[in-house]
C-alpha positions in Angstrom: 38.8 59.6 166.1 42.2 61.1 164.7 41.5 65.1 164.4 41.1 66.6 161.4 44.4 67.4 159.5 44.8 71.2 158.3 45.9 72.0 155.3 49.2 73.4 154.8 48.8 76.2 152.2 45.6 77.1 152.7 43.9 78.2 155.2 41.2 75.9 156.5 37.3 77.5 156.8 36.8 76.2 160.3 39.6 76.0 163.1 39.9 76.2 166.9 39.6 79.6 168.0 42.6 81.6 169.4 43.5 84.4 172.2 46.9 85.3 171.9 49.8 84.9 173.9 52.5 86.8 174.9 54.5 83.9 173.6 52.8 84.3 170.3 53.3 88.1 170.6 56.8 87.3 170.6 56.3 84.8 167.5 54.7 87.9 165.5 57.5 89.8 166.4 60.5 88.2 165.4 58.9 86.6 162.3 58.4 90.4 161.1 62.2 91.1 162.1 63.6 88.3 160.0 61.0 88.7 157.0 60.6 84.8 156.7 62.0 81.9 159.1 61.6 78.1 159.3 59.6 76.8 161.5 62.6 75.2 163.2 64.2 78.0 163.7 61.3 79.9 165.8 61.5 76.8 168.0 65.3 77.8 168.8 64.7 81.1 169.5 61.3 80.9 171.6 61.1 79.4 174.8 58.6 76.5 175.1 57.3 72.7 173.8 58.7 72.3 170.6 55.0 70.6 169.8 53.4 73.9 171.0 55.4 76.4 169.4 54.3 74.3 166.1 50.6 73.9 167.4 50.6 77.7 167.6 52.2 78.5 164.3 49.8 76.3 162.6 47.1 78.7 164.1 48.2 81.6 163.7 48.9 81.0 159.8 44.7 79.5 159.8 44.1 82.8 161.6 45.9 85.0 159.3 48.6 86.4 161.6 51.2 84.3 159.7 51.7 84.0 156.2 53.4 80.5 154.4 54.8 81.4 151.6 53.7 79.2 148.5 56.9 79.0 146.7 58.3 76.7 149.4 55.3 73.9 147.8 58.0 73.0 145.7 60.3 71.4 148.8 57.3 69.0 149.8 57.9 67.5 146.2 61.3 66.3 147.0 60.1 64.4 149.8 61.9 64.0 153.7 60.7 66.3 156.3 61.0 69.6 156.1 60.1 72.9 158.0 57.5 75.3 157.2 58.4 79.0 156.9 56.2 81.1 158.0 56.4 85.2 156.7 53.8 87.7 158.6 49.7 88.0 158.0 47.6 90.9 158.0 46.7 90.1 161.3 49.8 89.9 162.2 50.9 93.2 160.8 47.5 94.6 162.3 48.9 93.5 166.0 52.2 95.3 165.3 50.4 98.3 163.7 48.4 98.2 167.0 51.4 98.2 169.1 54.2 100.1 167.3 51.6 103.0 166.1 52.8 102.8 162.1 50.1 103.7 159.2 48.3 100.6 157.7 49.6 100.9 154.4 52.9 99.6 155.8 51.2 95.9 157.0 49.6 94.6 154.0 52.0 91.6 154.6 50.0 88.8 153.9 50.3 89.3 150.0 53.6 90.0 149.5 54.4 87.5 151.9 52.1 84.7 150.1 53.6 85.3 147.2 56.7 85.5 146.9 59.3 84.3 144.5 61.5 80.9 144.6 64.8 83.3 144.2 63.6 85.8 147.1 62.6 82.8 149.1 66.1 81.0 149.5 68.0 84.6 149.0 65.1 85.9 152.6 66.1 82.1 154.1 70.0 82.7 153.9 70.2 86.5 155.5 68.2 84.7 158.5 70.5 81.7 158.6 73.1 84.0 159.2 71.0 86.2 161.6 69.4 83.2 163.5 73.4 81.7 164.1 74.4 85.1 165.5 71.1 85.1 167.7 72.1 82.1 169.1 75.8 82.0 169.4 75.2 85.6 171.4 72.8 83.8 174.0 75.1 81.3 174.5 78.1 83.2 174.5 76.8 85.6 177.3 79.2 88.1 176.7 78.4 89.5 173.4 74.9 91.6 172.9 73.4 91.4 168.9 71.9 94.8 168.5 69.7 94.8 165.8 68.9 97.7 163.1 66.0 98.2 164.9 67.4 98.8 168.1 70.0 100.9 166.7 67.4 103.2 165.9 69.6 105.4 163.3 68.6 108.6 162.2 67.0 109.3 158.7 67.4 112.4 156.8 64.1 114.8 157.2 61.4 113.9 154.1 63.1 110.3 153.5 61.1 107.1 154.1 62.5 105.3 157.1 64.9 103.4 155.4 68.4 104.7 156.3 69.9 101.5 155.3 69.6 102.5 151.5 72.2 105.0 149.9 74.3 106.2 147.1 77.6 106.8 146.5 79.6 108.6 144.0 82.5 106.4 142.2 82.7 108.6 139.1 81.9 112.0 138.2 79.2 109.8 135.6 78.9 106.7 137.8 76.8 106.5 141.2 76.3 103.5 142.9 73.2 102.3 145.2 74.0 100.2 148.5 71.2 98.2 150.1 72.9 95.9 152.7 70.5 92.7 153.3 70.9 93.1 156.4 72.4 95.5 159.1 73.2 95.1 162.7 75.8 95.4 165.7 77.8 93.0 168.1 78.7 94.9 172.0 81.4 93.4 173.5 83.9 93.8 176.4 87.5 94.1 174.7 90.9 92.5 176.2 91.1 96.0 178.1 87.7 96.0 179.8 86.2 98.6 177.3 83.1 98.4 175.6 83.3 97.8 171.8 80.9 98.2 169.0 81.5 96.6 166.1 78.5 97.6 162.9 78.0 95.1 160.1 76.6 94.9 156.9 75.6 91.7 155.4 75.2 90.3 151.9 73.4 86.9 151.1 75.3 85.6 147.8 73.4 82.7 145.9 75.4 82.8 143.3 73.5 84.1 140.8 75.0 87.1 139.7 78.1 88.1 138.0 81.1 88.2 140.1 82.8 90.9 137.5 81.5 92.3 134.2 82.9 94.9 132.1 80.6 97.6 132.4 80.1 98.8 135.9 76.8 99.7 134.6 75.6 96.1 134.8 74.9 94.2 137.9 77.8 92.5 139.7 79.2 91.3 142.7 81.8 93.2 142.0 80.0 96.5 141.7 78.4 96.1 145.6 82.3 95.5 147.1 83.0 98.9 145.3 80.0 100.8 146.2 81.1 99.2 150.2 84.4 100.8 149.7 83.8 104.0 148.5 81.4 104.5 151.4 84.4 103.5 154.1 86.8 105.8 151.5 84.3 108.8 151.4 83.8 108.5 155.1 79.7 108.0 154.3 79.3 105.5 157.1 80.5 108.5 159.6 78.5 110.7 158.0 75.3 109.1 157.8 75.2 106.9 160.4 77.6 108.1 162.7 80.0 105.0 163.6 83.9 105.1 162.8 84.3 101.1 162.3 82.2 98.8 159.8 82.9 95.4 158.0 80.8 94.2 155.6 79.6 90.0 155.8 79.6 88.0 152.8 77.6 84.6 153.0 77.7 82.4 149.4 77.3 79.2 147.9 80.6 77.5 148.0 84.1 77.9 148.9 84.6 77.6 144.9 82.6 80.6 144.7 84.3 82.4 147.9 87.5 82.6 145.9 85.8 84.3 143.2 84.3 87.0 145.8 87.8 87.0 147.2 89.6 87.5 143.7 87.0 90.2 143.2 87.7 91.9 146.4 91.3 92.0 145.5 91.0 94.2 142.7 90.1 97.1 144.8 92.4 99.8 145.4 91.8 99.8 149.0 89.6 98.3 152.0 90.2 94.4 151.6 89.9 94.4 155.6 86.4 95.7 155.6 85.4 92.4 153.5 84.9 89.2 155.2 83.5 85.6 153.2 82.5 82.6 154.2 80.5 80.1 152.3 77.5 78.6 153.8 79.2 75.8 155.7 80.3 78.0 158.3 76.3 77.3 159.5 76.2 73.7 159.9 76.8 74.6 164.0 75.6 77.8 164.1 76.3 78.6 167.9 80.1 79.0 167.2 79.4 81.7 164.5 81.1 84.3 166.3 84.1 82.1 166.8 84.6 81.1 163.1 87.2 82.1 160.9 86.0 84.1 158.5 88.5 85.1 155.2 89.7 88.5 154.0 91.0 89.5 150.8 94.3 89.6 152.0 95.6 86.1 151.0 95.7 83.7 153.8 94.0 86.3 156.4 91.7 84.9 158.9 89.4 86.9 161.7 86.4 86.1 163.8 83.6 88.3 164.1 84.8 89.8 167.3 88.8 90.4 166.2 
């Protein structure tokens, strides 16, 4: 007799009990630093049976430790096999609760994570593209350590939430500009001299969706984030608030049609085009060489790897 077949978005009334792991400890875990990851893509990162890794995500999700977000029903319409992403549960954000000591009104995951938006869903899926290929291209590199925001462990001013990755800068005495990077982390390396290097990033997911320029720096643009990025470099903010000297600032988009418009963009600063490096999405397809991939400037014809 074949077993009973769970469903996929929502969460069956009777399944197999479960004692967790330390492998699905880990599971919890990196789910909550990514936000939301394909099921695929917790099979490269974790260590085990492909089979079992997705035997244990389907019960965590029927357990509530996981979260599958329901936009992503839309995919199974297309047809061809695709991954399930998983977001964190309220169990899940319990366990971490449990282990990191944080106040419960900080792990009510499992609603926000069920539902969330189409648009946040591919624009979550593309920051952890990028951050899965740098995972991976570090392991296999062997040389170069990924130091997550996490692990950096920045300070926050005293009274502020603990968000230090979320600030303002001044471009106008009548214009300030907010900068949330989607992402923020570190690569450690041993230079050509022997000497350990930190180099800090910020990254930004592009879908294409906004406006690269507008006329009013009031409205939302592309634009508008690559001058709020250089007037923090400019105004020495990064120094200031965070304490490094270096940063450069990741842009992942669409196209390489839609690269040159970033690029164009870019190159109607006044200053800072080396802090900016684009790539469009194709720069993925083998994501263990992400480190040695050529990555563009505003500078016309410039070329640099993450680790130059």
């Amino acid at each position: 007799m074949e077993p009973l077949r769970l469903p996929r978005f929502q969460r069956a009334p009777s399944v197999a009990p479960i004692q967790l792991t330390e492998r699905d400890h880990e599971i919890i875990r990196l789910v909550h630093r990514h936000r939301l990851l394909r099921s695929q893509q917790i099979i490269s990162l974790i260590n085990g049976s492909p089979q079992q890794i997705l035997r244990r995500l389907q019960l965590l999700y029927h357990h509530g430790f996981l979260e599958r977000p329901r936009a992503q029903i839309d995919y199974y319409h297309k047809g061809g096999s695709r991954s399930l992403v998983y977001g964190l549960g309220n169990k899940g954000g319990t366990f971490l609760k449990q282990e990191l000591g944080l106040s419960p009104n900080q792990f009510r995951f499992g609603e926000k994570n069920r539902s969330v938006g189409r648009i946040f869903l591919e624009h979550a899926l593309l920051v952890s593209d990028v951050m899965v290929a740098i995972e991976l291209a570090c392991r296999e590199n062997g040389a170069v350590r990924l130091i997550t925001d996490e692990q950096l462990g920045l300070p926050h001013k005293e009274g502020e939430k603990k968000q230090p990755f979320n600030w303002k800068v001044n471009i106008s005495n009548s214009l300030k500009l907010g900068v949330i990077p989607d992402r923020f982390f570190a690569l450690e390396y041993l230079d050509k001299s022997g000497k350990i290097t930190r180099v800090y990033f910020f990254l930004e997911a592009d879908r294409g969706t906004m406006p690269v320029i507008r006329k009013n720096l009031s409205q939302t643009s592309f634009f508008r984030k690559l001058l709020a990025y250089e007037a923090t470099w400019s105004q020495s903010i990064h120094q200031q608030r965070f304490g490094f000297h270096r940063f450069r600032v990741l842009t992942i988009t669409t196209s390489p049609e839609r690269t040159k418009s970033l690029m164009a963009a870019c190159s109607q600063l006044k200053r800072g085009y080396g802090l900016f490096l684009f790539a469009d999405k194709s720069i993925l397809e083998k994501p263990t060489t992400i480190l040695s991939a050529l990555w563009q400037t505003a500078r016309p014809g410039e070329t640099v790897s993450l680790l130059d």
